[in-house]
C-alpha positions as CSV (number, residue, x, y, z in Angstrom):
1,X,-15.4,-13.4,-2.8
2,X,-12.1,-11.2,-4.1
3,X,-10.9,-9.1,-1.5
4,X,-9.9,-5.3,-2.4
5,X,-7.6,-2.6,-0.5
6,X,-6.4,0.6,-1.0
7,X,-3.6,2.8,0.6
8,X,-2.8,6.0,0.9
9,X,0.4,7.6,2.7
10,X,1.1,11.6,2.8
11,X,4.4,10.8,4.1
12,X,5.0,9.4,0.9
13,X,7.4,6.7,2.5
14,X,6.5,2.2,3.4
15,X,2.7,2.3,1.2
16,X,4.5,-0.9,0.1
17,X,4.7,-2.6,3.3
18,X,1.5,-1.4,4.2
19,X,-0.5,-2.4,1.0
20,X,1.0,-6.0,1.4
21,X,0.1,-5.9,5.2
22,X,-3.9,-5.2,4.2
23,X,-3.6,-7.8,1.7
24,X,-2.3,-10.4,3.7
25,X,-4.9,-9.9,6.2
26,X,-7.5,-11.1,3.7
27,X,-5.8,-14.4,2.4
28,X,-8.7,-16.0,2.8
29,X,-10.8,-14.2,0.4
30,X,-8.4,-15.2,-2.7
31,X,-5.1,-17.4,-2.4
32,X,-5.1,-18.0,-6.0
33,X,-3.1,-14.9,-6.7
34,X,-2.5,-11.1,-5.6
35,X,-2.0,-8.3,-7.0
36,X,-0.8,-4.8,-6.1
37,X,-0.7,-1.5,-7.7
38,X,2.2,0.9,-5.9
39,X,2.1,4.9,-7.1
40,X,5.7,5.9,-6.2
41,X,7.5,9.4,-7.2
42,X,6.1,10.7,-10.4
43,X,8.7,11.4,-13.2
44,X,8.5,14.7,-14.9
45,X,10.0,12.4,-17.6
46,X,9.9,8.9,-19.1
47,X,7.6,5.8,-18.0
48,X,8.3,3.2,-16.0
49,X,6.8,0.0,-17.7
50,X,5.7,-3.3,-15.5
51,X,5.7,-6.3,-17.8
52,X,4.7,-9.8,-18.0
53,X,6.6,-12.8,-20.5
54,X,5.2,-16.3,-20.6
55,X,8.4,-17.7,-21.7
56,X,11.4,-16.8,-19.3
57,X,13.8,-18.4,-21.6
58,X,12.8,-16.0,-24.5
59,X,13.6,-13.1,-22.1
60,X,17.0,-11.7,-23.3
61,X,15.5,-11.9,-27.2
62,X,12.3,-10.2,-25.8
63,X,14.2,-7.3,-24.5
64,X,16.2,-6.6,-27.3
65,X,13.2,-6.3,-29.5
66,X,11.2,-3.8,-27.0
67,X,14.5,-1.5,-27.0
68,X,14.1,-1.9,-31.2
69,X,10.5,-0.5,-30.8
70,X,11.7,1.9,-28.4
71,X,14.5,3.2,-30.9
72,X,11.4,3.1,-33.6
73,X,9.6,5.9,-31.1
74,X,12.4,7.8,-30.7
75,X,13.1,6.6,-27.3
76,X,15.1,4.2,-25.0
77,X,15.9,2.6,-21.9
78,X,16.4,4.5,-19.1
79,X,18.5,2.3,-17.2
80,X,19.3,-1.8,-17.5
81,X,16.2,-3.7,-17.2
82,X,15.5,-6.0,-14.0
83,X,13.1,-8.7,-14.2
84,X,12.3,-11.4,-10.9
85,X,14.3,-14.8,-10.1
86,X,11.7,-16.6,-9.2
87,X,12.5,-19.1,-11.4
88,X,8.9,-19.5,-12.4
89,X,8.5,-20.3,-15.8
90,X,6.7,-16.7,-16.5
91,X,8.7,-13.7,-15.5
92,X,7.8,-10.3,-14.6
93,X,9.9,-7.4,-15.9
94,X,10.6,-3.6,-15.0
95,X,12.0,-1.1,-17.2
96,X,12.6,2.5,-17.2
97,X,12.0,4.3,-20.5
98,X,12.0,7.7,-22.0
99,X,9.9,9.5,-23.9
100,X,7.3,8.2,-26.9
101,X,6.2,9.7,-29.8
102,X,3.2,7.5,-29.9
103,X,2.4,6.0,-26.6
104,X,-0.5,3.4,-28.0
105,X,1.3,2.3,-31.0
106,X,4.4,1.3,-28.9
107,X,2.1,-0.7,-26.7
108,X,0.5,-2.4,-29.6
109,X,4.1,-3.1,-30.9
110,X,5.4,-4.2,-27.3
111,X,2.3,-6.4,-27.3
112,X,2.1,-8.1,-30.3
113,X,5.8,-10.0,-29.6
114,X,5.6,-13.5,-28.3
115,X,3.8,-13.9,-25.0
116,X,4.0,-10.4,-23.9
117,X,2.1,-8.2,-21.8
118,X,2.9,-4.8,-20.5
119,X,1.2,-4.7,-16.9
120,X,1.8,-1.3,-15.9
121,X,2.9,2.1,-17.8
122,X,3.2,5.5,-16.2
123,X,4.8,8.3,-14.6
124,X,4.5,6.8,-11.1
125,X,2.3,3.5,-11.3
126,X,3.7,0.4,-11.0
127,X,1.6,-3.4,-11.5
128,X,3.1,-6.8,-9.7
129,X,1.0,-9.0,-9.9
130,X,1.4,-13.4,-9.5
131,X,0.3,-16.3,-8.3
132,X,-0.1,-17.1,-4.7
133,X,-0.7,-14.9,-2.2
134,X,0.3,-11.7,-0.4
135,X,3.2,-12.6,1.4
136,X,4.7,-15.1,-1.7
137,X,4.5,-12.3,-4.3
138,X,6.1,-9.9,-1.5
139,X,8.8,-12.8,-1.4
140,X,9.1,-12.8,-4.8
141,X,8.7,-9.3,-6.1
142,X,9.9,-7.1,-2.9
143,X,6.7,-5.2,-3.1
144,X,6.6,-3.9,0.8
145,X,10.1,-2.5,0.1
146,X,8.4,0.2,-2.6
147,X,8.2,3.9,-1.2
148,X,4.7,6.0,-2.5
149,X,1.9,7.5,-1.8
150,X,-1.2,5.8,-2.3
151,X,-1.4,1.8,-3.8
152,X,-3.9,-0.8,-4.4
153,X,-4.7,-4.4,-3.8
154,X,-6.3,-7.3,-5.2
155,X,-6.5,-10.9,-3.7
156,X,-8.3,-13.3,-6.1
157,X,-10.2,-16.2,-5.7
158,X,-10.6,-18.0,-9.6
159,X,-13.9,-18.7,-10.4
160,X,-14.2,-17.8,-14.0
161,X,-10.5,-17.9,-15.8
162,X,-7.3,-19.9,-15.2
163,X,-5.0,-18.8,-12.6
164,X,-2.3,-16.5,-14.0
165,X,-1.0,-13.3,-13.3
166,X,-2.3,-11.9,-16.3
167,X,-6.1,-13.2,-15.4
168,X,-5.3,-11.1,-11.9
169,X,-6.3,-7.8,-10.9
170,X,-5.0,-4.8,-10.8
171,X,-5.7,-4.1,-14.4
172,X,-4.0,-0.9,-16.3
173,X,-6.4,1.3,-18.4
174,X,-4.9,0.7,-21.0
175,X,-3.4,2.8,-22.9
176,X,-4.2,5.6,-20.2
177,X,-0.7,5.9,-18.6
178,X,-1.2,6.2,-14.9
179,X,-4.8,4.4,-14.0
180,X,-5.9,1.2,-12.5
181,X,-8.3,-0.4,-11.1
182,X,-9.1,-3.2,-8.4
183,X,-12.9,-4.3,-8.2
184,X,-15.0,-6.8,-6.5
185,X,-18.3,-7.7,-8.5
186,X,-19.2,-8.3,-11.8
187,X,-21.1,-6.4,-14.7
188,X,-24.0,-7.6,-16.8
189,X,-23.4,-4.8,-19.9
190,X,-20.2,-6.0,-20.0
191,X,-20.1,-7.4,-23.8
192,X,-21.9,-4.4,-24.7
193,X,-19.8,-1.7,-23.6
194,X,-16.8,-3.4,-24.3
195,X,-18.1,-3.6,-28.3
196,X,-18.5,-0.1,-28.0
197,X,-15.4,1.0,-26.4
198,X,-13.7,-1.4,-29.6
199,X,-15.5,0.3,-32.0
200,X,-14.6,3.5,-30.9
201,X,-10.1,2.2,-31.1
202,X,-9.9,0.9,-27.3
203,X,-8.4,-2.6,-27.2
204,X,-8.4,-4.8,-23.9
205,X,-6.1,-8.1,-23.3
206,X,-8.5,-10.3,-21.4
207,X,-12.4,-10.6,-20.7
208,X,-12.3,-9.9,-17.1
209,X,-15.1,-6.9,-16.9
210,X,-12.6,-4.9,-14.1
211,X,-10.4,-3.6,-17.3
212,X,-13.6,-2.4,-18.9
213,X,-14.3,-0.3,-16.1
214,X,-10.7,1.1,-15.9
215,X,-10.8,2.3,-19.0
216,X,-14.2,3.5,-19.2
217,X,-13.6,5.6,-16.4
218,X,-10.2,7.0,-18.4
219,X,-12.2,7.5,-21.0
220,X,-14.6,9.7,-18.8
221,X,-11.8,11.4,-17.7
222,X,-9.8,12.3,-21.1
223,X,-13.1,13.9,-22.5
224,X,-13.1,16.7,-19.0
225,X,-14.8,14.4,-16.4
226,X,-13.2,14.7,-13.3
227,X,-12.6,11.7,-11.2
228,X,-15.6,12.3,-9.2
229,X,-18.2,12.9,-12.0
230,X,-16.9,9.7,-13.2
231,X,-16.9,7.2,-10.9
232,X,-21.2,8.9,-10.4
233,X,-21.4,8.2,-14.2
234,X,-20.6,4.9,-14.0
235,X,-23.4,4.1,-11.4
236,X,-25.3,4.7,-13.9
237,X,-24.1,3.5,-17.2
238,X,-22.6,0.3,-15.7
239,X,-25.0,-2.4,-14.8
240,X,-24.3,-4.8,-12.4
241,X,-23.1,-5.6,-8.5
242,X,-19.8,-4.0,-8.2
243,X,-17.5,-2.0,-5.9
244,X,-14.2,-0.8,-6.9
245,X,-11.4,1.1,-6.8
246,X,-10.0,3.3,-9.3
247,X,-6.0,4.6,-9.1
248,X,-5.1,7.8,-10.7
249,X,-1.8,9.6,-10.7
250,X,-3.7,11.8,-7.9
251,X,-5.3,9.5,-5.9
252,X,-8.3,6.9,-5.5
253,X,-11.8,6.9,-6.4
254,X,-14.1,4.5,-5.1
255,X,-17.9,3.8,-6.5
256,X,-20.4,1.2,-5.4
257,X,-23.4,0.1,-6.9
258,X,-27.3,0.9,-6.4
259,X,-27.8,-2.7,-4.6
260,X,-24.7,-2.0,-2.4
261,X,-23.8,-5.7,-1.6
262,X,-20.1,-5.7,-1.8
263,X,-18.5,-4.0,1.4
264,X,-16.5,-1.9,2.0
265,X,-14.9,0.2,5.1
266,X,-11.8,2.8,5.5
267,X,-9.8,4.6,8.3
268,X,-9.0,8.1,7.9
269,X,-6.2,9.4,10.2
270,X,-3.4,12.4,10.3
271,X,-0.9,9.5,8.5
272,X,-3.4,8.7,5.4
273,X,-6.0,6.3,4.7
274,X,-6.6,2.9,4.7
275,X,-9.2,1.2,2.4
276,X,-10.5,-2.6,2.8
277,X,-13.4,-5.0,2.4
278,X,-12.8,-6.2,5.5
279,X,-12.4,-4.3,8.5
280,X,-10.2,-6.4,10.6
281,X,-7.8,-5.8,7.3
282,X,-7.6,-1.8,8.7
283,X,-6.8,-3.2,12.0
284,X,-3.6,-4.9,10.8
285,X,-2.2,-1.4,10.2
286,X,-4.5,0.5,12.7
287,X,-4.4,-1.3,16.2
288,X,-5.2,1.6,18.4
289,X,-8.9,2.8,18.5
290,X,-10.0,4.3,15.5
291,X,-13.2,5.5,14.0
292,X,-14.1,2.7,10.9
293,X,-16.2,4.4,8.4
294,X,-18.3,1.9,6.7
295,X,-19.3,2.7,3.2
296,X,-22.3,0.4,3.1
297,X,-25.1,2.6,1.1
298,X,-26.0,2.6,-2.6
299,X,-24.5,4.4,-4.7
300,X,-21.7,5.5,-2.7
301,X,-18.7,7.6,-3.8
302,X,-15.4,9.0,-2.5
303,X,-11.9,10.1,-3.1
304,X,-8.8,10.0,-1.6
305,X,-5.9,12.4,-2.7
306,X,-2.6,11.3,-2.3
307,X,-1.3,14.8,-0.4
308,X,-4.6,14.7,2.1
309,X,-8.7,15.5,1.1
310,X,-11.1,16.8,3.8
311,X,-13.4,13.9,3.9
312,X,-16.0,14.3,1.0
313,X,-14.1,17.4,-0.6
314,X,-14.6,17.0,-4.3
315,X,-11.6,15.8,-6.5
C-alpha cells in the first residue's frame, strides 16, 4: 500500500518543495508517517549527520557525548547543532561534522548511546523522517525549504512494526555515506541475506527488508558494480514483489521485480524528473500535458542522474 516518489531537479534549486508536493499527493497510501531523503550541495569536506533521540530531555547530554566521539576520530562539529521544536517527545537532530578517521566505528559509537540513531550521513544526503504525513513533517521539519538536486519519498501505511520514525522509510545504507533507499514490496530471502550480509561485518538497526536492499546494493557498488549492474543484480538475487528506489550521491536507480505488481510511472522534462506510484502524484507538479511513462514490465530498470541522463543512457 506504501507510496514512493522520487525527484530530480537540474536547476539544483525547490527539490524540497517539490518532493513534499509528490508526497502529499499520495496521503492516502500511508498517513502513519513520511519520510523524505533530500541530496543537497555535496561538501568536498565533512558530513552532515541526520539523527534521531528517543528521549528529548537527554538531548543536551547526548550531544556532548557525540562531540566526545567526534574528538575520539579526530574530528568535530562543524557548526552548532539544530535539532526540531516539535515538542514531540523524540527529536530529530542535524549536525555538521568534519572529517573521520573511521567512519563505521564512529557510527557504532554514536549508536550505541541511549536511544540514538543516526538517520542520515553524507556529503550531500540528508534523512527526515516522522510521524504523520507530508505536510505535518514539512510543518515540523521545513523540508520544502531544502535546495538540491534529486530527493526521495516515502509515505507509510504500518502494517508490520509500530509507528515511529525510525520504523519509516527512507533507510541509510548504512555505513555507506551517501545512499538510500525508498521501496514498496516486501522480500522473502530476507532473513537469509541479511545473516549473510552480518556475517560478512554489515549491521542493520531494524528488520524492515528496505535497509537490506540499501545496503546490498552499496555493497554491489563498493566491490566495482555500477549502479546499473546493480540494481539488474538484485532482480536476481532478491526474491520477492518489490519496486524501489535507490539514492546515490549521483542520482536514482530504480529496479522492479520479475512479477511487476508494484507501479510505478515518471515524467521526464527539460526541468528534471519526476518519479511516483501514482500518476496523478506527477500531476501535482506537472499540470500541463506531458508524456507519463509507465514502467509497468518485469524486470524493469532505470536511472536518473542528478545533472540530466538521455533516457536509458547507462549510469
Amino acid at each position: 500500500m506504501c507510496g514512493i516518489s522520487g525527484r530530480v531537479r537540474y536547476d539544483g534549486r525547490h527539490v524540497g518543495a517539490d518532493i513534499v508536493e509528490l508526497a502529499a499527493a499520495m496521503r492516502h497510501r500511508g498517513p502513519d508517517s513520511t519520510g523524505f531523503a533530500v541530496y543537497g550541495p555535496a561538501r568536498e569536506r565533512g558530513y552532515v549527520v541526520r539523527g534521531y533521540l528517543a528521549d528529548r530531555q537527554a538531548l543536551d547530554s547526548t550531544l556532548q557525548d557525540v562531540a566526545t566521539l567526534l574528538a575520539g576520530q579526530g574530528s568535530r562539529l562543524l557548526g552548532e547543532p539544530t535539532w526540531d521544536a516539535s515538542g514531540q517527545r523524540h527529536v530529530l537532530f542535524r549536525l555538521e561534522i568534519d572529517e573521520l578517521k573511521d567512519l563505521k566505528r564512529w557510527v557504532d559509537d554514536v549508536e550505541s548511546l541511549p536511544g540514538t540513531e543516526i538517520l542520515s550521513l553524507g556529503r550531500s544526503l540528508e534523512i527526515i523522517k516522522d510521524v504523520g504525513d507530508a505536510r505535518e513533517v514539512d510543518a515540523k521539519h521545513g523540508v520544502s525549504e531544502l535546495q538540491g538536486t534529486h530527493a526521495l519519498s516515502n509515505m507509510r501505511l504500518a502494517t508490520e512494526s509500530l509507528v515511529s520514525p525510525i520504523a519509516s522509510h527512507p533507510f541509510w545504507a548504512r555505513p555507506f555515506p551517501d545512499v538510500c533507499i525508498v521501496h514498496n514490496g516486501q522480500l522473502t530471502n530476507y532473513f537469509s541475506w541479511r545473516r549473510r550480509l552480518e556475517r560478512d561485518g554489515y549491521r542493520f538497526m531494524s528488520e524492515n527488508d528496505s535497509e537490506l536492499i540499501a545496503v546490498w546494493n552499496s555493497v554491489q557498488m563498493a566491490a566495482g558494480a555500477s549502479l546499473r549492474d546493480s540494481l539488474t543484480a538484485s532482480q536476481q538475487e532478491l526474491d520477492g514483489v518489490f519496486t524501489y528506489l535507490l539514492g546515490t550521491l549521483d542520482g536514482i536507480g530504480m529496479a522492479k521485480d520479475r512479477w511487476a505488481i508494484k507501479p510505478l510511472a515518471a515524467v521526464d522534462e527539460a526541468d528534471g524528473i519526476a518519479i511516483a506510484t501514482e500518476e496523478q502524484a506527477l500531476r501535482s507538479l506537472y499540470r500541463d500535458e506531458v508524456e507519463i511513462l509507465n514502467y509497468d514490465g518485469p524486470l524493469m530498470t532505470e536511472t536518473w542522474r542528478r545533472e540530466g541522463n538521455p533516457r536509458g543512457a547507462a549510469a
